[in-house]
mmCIF entry with sequence, helices, sheets and N, C-alpha, C, O atoms, coordinates in Angstrom:
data_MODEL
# 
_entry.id   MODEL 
# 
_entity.id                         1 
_entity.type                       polymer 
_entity.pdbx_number_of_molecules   1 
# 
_entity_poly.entity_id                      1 
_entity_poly.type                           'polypeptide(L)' 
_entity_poly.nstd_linkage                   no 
_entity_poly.nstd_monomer                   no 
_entity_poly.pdbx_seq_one_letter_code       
;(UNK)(UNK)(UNK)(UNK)(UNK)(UNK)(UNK)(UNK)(UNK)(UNK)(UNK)(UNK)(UNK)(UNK)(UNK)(UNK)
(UNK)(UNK)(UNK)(UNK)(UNK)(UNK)(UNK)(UNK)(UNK)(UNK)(UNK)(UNK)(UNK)(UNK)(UNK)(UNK)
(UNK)(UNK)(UNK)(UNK)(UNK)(UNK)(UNK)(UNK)(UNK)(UNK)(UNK)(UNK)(UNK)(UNK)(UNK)(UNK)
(UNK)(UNK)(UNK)(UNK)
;
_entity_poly.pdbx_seq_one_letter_code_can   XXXXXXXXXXXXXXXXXXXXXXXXXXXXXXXXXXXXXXXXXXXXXXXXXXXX 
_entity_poly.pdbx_strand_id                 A 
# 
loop_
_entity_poly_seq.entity_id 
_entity_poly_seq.num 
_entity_poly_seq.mon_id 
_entity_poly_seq.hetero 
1 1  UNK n 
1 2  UNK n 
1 3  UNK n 
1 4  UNK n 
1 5  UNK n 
1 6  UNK n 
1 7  UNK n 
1 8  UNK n 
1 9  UNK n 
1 10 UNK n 
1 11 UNK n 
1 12 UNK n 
1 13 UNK n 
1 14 UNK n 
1 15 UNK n 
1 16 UNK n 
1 17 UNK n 
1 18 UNK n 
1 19 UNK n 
1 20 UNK n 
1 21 UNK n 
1 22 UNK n 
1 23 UNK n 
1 24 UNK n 
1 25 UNK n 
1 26 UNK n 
1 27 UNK n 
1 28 UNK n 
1 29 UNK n 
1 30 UNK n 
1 31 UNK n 
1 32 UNK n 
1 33 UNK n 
1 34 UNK n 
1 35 UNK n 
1 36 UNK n 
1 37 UNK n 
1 38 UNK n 
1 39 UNK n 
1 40 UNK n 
1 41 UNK n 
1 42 UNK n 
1 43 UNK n 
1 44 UNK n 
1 45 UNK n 
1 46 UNK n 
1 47 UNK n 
1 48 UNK n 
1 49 UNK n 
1 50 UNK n 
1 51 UNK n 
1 52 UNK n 
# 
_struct_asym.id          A 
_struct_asym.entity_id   1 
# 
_struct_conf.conf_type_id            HELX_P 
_struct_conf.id                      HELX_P1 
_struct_conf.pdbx_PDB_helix_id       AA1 
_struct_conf.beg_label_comp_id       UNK 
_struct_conf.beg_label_asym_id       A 
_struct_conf.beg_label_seq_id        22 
_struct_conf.pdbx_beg_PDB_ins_code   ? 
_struct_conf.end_label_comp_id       UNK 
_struct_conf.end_label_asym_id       A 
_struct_conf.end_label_seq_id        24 
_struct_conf.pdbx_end_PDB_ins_code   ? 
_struct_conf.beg_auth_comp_id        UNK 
_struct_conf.beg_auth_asym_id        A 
_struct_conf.beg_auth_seq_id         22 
_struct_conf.end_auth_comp_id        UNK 
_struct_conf.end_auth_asym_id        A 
_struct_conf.end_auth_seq_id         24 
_struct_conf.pdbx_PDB_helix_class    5 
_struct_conf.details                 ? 
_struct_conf.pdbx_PDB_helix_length   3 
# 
_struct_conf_type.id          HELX_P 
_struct_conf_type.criteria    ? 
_struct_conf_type.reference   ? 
# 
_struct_sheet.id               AA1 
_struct_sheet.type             ? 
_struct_sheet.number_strands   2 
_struct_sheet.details          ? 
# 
_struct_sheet_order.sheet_id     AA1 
_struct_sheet_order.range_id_1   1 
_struct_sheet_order.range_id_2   2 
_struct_sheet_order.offset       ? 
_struct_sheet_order.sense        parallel 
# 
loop_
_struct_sheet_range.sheet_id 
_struct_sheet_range.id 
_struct_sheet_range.beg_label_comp_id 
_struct_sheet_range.beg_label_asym_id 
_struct_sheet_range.beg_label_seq_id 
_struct_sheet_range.pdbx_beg_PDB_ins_code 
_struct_sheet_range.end_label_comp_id 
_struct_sheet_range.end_label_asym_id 
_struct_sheet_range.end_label_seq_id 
_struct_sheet_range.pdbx_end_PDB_ins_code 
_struct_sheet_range.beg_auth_comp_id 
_struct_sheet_range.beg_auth_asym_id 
_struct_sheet_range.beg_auth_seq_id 
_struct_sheet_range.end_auth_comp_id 
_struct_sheet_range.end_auth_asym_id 
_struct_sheet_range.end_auth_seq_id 
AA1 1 UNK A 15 ? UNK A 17 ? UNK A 15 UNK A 17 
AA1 2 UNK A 44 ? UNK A 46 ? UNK A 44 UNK A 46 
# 
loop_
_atom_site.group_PDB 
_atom_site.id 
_atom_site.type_symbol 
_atom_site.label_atom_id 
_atom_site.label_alt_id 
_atom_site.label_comp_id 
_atom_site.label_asym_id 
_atom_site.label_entity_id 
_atom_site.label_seq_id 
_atom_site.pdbx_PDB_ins_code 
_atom_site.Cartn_x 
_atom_site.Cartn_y 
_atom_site.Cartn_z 
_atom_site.occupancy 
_atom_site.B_iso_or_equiv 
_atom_site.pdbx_formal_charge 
_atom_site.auth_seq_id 
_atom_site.auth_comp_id 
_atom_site.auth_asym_id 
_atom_site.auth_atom_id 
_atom_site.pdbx_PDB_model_num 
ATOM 1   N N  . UNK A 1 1  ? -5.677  7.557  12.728 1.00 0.00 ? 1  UNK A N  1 
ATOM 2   C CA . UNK A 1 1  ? -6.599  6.589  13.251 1.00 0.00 ? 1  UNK A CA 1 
ATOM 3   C C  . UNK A 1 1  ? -7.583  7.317  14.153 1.00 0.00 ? 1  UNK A C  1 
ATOM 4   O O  . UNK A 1 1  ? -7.179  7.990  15.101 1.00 0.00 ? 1  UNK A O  1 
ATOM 5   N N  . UNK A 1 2  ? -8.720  7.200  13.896 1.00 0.00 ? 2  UNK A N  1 
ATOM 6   C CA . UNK A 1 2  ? -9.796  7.558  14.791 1.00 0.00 ? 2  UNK A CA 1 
ATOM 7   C C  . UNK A 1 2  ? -10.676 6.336  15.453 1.00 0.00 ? 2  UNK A C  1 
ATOM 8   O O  . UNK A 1 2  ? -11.399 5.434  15.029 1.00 0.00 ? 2  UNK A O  1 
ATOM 9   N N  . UNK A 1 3  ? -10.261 6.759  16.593 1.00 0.00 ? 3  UNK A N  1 
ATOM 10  C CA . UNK A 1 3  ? -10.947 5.423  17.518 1.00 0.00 ? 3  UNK A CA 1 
ATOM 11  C C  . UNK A 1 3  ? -11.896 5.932  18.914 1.00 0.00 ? 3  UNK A C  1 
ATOM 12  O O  . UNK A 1 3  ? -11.483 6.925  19.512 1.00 0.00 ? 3  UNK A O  1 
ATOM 13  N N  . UNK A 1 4  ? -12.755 5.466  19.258 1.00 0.00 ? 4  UNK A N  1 
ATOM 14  C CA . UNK A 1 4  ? -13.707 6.204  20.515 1.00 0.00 ? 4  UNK A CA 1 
ATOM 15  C C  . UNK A 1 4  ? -14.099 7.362  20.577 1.00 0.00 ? 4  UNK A C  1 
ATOM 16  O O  . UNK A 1 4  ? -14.379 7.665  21.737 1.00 0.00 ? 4  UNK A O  1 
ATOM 17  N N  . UNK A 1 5  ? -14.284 8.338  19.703 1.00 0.00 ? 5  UNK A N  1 
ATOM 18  C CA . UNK A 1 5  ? -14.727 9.757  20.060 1.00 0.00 ? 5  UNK A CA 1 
ATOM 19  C C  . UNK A 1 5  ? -16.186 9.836  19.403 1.00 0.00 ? 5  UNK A C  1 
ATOM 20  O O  . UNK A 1 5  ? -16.677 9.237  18.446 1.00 0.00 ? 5  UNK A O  1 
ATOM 21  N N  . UNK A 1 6  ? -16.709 10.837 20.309 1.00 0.00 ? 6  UNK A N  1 
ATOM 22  C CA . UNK A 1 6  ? -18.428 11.204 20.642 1.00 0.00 ? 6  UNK A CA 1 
ATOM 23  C C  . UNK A 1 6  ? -18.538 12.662 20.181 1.00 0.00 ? 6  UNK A C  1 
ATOM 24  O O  . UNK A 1 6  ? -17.945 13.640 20.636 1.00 0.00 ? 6  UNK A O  1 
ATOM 25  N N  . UNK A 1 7  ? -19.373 12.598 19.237 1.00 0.00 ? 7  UNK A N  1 
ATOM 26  C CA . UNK A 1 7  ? -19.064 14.219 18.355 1.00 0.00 ? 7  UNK A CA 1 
ATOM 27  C C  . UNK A 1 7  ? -20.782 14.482 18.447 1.00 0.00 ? 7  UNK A C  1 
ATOM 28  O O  . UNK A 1 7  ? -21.665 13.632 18.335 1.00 0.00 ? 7  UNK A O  1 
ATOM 29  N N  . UNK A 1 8  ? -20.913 15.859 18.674 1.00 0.00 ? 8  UNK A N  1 
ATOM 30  C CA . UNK A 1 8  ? -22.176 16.224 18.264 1.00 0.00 ? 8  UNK A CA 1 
ATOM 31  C C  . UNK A 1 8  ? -22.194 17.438 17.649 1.00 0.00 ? 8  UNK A C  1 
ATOM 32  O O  . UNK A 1 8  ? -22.067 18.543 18.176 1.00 0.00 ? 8  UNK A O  1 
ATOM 33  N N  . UNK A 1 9  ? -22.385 17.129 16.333 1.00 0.00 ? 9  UNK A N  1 
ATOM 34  C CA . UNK A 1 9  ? -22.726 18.731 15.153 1.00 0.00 ? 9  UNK A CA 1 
ATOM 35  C C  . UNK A 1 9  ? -23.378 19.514 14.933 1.00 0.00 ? 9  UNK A C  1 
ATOM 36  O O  . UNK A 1 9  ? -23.457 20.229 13.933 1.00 0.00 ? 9  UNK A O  1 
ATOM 37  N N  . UNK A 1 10 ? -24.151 19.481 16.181 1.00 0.00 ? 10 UNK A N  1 
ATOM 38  C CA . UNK A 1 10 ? -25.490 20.525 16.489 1.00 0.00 ? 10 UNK A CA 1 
ATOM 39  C C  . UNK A 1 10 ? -26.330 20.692 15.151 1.00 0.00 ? 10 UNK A C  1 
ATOM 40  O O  . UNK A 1 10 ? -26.889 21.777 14.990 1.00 0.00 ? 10 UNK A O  1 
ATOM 41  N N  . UNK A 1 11 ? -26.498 19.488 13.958 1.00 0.00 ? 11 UNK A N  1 
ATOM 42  C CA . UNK A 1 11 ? -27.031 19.790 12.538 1.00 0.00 ? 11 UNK A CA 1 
ATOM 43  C C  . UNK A 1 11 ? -26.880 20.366 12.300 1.00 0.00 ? 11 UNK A C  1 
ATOM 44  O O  . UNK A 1 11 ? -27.848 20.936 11.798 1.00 0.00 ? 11 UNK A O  1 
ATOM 45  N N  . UNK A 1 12 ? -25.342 21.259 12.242 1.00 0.00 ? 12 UNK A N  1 
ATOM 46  C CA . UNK A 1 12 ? -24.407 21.606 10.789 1.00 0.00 ? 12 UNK A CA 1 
ATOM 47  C C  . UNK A 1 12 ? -23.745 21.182 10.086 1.00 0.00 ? 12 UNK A C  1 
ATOM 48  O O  . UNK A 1 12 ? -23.699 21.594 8.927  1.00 0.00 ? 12 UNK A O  1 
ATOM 49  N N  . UNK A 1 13 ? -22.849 20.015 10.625 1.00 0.00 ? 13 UNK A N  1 
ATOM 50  C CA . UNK A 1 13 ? -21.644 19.378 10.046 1.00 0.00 ? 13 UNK A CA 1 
ATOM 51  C C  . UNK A 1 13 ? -22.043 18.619 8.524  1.00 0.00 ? 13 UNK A C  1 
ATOM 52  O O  . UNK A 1 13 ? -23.266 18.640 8.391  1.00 0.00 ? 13 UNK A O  1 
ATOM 53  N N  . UNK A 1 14 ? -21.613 18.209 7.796  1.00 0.00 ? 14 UNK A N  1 
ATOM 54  C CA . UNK A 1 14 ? -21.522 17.134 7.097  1.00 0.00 ? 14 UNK A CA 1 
ATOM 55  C C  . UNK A 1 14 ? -21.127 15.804 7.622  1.00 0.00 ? 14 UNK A C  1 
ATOM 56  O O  . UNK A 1 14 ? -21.905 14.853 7.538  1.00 0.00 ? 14 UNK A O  1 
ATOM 57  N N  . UNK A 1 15 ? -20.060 15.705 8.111  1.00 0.00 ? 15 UNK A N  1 
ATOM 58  C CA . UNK A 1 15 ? -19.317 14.574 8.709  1.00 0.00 ? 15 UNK A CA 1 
ATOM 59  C C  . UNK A 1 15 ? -18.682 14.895 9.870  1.00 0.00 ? 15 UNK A C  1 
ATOM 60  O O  . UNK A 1 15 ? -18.326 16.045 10.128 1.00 0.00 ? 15 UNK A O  1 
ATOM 61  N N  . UNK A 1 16 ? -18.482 13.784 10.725 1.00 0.00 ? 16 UNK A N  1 
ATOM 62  C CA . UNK A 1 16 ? -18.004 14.281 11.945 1.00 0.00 ? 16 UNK A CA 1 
ATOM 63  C C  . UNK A 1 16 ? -16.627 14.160 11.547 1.00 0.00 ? 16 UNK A C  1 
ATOM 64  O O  . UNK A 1 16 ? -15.950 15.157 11.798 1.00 0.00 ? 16 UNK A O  1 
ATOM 65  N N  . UNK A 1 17 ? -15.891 12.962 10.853 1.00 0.00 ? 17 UNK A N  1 
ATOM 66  C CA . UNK A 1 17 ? -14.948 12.739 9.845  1.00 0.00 ? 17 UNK A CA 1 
ATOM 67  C C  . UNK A 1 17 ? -14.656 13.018 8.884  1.00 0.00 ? 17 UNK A C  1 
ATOM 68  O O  . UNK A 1 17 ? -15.135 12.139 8.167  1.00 0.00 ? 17 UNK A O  1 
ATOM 69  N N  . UNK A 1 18 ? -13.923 14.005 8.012  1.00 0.00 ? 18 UNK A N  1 
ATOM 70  C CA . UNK A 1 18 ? -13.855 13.939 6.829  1.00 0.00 ? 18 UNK A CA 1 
ATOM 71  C C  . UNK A 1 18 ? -13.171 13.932 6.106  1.00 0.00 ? 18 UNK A C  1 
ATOM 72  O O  . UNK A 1 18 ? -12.886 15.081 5.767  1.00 0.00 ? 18 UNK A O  1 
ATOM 73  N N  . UNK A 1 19 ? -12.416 12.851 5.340  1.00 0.00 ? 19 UNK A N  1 
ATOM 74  C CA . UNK A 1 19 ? -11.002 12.801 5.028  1.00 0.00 ? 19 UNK A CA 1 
ATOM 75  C C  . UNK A 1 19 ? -11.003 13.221 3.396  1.00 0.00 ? 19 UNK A C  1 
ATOM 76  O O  . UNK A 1 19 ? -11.659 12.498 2.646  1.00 0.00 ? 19 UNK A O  1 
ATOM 77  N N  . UNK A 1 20 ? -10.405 14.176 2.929  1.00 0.00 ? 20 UNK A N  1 
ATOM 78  C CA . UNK A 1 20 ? -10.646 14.933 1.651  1.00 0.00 ? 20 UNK A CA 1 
ATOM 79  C C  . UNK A 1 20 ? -9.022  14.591 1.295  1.00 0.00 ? 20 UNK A C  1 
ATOM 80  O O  . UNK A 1 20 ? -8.498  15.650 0.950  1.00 0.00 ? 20 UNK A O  1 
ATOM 81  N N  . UNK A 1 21 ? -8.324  13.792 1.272  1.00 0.00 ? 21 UNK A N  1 
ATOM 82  C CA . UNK A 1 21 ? -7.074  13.177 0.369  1.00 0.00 ? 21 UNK A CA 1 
ATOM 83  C C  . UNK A 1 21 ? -6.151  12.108 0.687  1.00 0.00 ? 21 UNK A C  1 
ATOM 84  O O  . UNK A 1 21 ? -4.955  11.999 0.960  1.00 0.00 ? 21 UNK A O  1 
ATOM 85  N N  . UNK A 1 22 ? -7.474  11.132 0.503  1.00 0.00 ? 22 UNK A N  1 
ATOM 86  C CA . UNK A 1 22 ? -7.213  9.857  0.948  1.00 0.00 ? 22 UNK A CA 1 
ATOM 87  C C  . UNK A 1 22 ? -5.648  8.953  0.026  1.00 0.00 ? 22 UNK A C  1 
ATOM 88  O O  . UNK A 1 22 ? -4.940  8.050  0.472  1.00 0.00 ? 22 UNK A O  1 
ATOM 89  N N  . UNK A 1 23 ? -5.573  9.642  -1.294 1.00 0.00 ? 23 UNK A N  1 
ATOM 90  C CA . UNK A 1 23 ? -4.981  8.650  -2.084 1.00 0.00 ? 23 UNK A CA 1 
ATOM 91  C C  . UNK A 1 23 ? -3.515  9.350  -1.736 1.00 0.00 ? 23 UNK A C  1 
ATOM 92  O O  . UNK A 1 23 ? -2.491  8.945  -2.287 1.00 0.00 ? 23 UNK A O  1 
ATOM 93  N N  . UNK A 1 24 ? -3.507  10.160 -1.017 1.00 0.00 ? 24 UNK A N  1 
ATOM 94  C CA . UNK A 1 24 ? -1.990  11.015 -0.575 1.00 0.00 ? 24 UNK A CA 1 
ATOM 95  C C  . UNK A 1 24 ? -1.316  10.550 0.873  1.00 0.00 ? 24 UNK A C  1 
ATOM 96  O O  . UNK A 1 24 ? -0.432  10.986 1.610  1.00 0.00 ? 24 UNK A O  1 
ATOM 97  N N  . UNK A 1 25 ? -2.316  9.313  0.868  1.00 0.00 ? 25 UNK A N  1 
ATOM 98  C CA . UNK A 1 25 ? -1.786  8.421  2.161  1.00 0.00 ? 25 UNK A CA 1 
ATOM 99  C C  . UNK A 1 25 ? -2.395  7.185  2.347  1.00 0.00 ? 25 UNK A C  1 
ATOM 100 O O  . UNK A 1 25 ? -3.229  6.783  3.157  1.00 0.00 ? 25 UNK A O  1 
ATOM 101 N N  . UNK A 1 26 ? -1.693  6.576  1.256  1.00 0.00 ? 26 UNK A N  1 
ATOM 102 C CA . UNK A 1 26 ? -2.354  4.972  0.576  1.00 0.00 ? 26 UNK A CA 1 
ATOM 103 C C  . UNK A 1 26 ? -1.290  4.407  1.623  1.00 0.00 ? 26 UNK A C  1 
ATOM 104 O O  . UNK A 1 26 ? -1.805  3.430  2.166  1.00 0.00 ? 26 UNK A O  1 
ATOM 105 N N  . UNK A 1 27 ? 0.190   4.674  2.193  1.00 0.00 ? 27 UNK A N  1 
ATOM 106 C CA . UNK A 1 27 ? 0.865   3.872  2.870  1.00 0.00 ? 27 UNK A CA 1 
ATOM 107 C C  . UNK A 1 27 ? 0.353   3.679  4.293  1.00 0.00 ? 27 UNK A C  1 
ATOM 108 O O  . UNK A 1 27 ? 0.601   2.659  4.935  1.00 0.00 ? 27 UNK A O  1 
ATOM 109 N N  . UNK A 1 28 ? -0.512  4.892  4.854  1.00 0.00 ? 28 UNK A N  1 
ATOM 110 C CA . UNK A 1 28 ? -0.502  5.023  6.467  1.00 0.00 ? 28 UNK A CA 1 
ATOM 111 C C  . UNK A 1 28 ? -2.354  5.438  6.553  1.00 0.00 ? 28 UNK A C  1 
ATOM 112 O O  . UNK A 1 28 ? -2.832  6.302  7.288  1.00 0.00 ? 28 UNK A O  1 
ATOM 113 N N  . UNK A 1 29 ? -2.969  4.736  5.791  1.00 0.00 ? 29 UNK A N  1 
ATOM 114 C CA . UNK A 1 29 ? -4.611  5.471  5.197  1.00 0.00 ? 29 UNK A CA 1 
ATOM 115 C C  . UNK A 1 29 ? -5.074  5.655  6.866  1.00 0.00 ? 29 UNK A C  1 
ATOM 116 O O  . UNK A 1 29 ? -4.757  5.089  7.912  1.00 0.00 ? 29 UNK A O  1 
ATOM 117 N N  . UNK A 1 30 ? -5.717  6.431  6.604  1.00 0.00 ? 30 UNK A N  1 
ATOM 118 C CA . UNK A 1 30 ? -6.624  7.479  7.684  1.00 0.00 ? 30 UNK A CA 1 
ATOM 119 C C  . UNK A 1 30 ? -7.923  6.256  8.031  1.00 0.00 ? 30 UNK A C  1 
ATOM 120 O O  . UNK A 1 30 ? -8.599  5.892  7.069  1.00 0.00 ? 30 UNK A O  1 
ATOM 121 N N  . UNK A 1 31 ? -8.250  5.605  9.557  1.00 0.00 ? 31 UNK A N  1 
ATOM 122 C CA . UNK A 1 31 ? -9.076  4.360  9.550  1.00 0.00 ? 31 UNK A CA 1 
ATOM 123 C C  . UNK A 1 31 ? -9.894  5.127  10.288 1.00 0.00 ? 31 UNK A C  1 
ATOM 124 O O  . UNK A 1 31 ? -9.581  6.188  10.829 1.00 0.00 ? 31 UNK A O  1 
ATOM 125 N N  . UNK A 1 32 ? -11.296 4.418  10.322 1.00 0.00 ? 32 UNK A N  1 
ATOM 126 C CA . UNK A 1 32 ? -12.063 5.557  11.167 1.00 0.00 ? 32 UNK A CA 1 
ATOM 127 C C  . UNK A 1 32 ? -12.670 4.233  11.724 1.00 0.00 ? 32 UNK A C  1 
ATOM 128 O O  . UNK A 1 32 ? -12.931 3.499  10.770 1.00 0.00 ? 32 UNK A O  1 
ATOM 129 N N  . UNK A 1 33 ? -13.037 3.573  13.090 1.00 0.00 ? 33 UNK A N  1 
ATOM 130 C CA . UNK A 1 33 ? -13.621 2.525  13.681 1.00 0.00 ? 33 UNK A CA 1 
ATOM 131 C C  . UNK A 1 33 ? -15.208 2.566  13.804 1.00 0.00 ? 33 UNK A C  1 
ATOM 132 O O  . UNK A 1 33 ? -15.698 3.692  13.715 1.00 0.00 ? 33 UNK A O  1 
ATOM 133 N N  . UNK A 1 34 ? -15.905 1.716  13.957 1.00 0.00 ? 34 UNK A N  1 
ATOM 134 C CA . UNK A 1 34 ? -17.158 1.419  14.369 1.00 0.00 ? 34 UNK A CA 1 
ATOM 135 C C  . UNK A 1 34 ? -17.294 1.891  16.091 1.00 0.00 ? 34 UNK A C  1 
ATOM 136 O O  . UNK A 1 34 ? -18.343 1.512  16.612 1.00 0.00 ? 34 UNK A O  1 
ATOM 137 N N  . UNK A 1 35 ? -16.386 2.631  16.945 1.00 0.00 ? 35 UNK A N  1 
ATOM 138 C CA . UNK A 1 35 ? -16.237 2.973  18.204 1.00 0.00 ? 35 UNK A CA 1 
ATOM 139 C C  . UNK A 1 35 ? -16.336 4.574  18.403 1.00 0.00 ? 35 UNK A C  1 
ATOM 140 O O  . UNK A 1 35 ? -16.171 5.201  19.450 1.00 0.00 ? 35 UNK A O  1 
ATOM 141 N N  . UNK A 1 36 ? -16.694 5.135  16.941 1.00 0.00 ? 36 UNK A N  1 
ATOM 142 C CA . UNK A 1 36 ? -17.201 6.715  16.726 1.00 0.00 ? 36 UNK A CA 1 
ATOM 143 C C  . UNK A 1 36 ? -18.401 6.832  16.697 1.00 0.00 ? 36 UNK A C  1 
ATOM 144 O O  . UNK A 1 36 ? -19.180 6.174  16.007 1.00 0.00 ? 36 UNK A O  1 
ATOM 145 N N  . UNK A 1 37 ? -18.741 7.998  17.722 1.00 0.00 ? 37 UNK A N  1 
ATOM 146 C CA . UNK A 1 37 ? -20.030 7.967  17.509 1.00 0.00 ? 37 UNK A CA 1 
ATOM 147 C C  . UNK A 1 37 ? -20.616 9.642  17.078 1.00 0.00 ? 37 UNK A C  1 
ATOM 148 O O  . UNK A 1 37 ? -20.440 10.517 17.926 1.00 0.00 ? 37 UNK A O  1 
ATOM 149 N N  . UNK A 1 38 ? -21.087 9.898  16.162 1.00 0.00 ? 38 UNK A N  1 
ATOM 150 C CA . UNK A 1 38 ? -21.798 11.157 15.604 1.00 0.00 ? 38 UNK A CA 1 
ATOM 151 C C  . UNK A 1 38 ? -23.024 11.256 16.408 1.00 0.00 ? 38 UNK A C  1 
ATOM 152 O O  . UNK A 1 38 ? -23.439 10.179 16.836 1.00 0.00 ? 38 UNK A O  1 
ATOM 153 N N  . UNK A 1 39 ? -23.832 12.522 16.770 1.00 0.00 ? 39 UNK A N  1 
ATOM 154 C CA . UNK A 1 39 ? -25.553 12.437 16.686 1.00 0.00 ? 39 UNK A CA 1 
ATOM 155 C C  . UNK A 1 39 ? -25.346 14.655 15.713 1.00 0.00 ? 39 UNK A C  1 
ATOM 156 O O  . UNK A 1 39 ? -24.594 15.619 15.577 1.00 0.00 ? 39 UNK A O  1 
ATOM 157 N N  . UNK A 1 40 ? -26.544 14.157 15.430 1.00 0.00 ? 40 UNK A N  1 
ATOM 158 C CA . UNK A 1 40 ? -27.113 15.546 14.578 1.00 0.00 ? 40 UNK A CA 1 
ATOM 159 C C  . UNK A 1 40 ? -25.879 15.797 13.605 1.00 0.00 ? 40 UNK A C  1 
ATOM 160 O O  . UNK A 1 40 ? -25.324 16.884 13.764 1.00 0.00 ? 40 UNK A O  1 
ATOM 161 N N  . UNK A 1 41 ? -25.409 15.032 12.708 1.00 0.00 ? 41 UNK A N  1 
ATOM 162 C CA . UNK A 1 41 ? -24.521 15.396 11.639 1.00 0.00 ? 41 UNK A CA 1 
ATOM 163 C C  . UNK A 1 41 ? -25.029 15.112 10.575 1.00 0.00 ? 41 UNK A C  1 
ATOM 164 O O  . UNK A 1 41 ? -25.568 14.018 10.406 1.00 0.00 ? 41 UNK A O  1 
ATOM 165 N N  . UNK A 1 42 ? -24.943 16.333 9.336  1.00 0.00 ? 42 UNK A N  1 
ATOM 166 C CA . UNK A 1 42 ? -25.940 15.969 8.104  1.00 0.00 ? 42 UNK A CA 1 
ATOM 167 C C  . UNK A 1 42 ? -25.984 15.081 7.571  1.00 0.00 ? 42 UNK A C  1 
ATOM 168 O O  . UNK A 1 42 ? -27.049 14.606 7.178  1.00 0.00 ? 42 UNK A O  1 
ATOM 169 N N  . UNK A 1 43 ? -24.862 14.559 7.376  1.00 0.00 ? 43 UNK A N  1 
ATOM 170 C CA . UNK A 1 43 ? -24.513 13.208 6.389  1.00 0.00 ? 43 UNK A CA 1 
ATOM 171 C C  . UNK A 1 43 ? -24.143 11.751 7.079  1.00 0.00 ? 43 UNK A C  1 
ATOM 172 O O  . UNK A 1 43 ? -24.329 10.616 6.641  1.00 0.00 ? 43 UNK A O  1 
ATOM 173 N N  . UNK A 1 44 ? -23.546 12.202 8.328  1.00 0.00 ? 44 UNK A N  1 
ATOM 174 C CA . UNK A 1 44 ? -23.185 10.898 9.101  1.00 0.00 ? 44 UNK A CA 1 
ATOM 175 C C  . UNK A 1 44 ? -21.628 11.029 9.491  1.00 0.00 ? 44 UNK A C  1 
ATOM 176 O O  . UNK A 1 44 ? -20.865 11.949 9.197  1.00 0.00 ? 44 UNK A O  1 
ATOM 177 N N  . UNK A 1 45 ? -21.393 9.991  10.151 1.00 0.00 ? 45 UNK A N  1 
ATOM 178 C CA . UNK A 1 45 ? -19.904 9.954  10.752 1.00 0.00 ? 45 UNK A CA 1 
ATOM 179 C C  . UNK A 1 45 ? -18.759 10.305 10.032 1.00 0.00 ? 45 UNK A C  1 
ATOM 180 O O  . UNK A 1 45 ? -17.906 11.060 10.499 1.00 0.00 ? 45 UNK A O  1 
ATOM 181 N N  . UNK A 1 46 ? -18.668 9.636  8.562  1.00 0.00 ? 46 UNK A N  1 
ATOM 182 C CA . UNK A 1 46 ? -17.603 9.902  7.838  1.00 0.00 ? 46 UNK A CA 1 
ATOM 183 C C  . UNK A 1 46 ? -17.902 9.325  6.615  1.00 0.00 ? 46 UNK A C  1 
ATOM 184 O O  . UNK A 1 46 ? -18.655 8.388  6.354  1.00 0.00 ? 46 UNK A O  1 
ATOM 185 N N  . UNK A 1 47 ? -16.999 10.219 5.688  1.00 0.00 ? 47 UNK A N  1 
ATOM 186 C CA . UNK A 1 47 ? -17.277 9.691  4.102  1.00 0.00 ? 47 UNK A CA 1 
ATOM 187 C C  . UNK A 1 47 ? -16.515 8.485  3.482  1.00 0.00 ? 47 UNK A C  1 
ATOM 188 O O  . UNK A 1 47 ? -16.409 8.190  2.291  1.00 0.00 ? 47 UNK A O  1 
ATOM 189 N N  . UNK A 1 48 ? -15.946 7.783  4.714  1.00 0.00 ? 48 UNK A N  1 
ATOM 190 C CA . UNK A 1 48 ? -15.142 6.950  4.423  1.00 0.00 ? 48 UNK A CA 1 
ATOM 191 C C  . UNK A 1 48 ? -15.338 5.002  5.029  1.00 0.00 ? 48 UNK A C  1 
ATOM 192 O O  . UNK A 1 48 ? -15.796 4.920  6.169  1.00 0.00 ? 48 UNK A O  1 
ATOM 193 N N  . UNK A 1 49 ? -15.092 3.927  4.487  1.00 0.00 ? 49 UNK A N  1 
ATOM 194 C CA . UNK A 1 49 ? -15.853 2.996  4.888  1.00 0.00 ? 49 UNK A CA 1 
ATOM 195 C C  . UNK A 1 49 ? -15.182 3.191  6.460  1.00 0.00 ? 49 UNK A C  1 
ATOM 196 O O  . UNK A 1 49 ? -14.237 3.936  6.723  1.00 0.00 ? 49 UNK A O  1 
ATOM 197 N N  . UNK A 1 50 ? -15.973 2.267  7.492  1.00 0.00 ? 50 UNK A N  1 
ATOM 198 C CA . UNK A 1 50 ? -15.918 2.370  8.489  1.00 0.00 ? 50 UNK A CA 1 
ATOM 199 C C  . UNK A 1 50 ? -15.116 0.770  9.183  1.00 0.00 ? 50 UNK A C  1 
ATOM 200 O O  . UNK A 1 50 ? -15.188 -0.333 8.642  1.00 0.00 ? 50 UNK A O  1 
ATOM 201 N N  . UNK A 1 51 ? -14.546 1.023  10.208 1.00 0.00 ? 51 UNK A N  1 
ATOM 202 C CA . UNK A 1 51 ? -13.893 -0.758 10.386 1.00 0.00 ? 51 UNK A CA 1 
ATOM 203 C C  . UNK A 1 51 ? -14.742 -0.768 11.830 1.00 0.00 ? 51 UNK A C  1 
ATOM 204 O O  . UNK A 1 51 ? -15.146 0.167  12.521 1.00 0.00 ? 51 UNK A O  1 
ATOM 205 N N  . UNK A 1 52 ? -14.874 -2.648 12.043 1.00 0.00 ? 52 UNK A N  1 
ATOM 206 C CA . UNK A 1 52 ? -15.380 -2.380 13.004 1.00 0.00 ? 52 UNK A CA 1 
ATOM 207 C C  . UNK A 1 52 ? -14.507 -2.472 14.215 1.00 0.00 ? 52 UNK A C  1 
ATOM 208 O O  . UNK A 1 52 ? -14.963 -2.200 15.326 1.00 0.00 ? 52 UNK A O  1 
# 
């Protein structure tokens, strides 16, 4: 679970999140909240939907 953290990727990152094997934890899935906040990341917070 990712909840409240403030990331800055100095425009390198892709994601500040990036969960690369999601279906290997369909029982306990990896949640990422609307309470993350990225600035300067290439792609955005995470490749994954977001809750709010």
């Amino acid at each position: 679970m990712w909840r409240g953290n403030d990331c800055d990727l100095g425009g390198v990152g892709d994601y500040a999140i990036k969960i690369t094997s999601a279906s290997k934890c369909s029982g306990r899935p990896n949640v990422v909240y609307a309470s993350d906040t990225v600035t300067r990341a290439v792609s955005g917070l995470t490749n994954v939907p977001v809750r709010p």
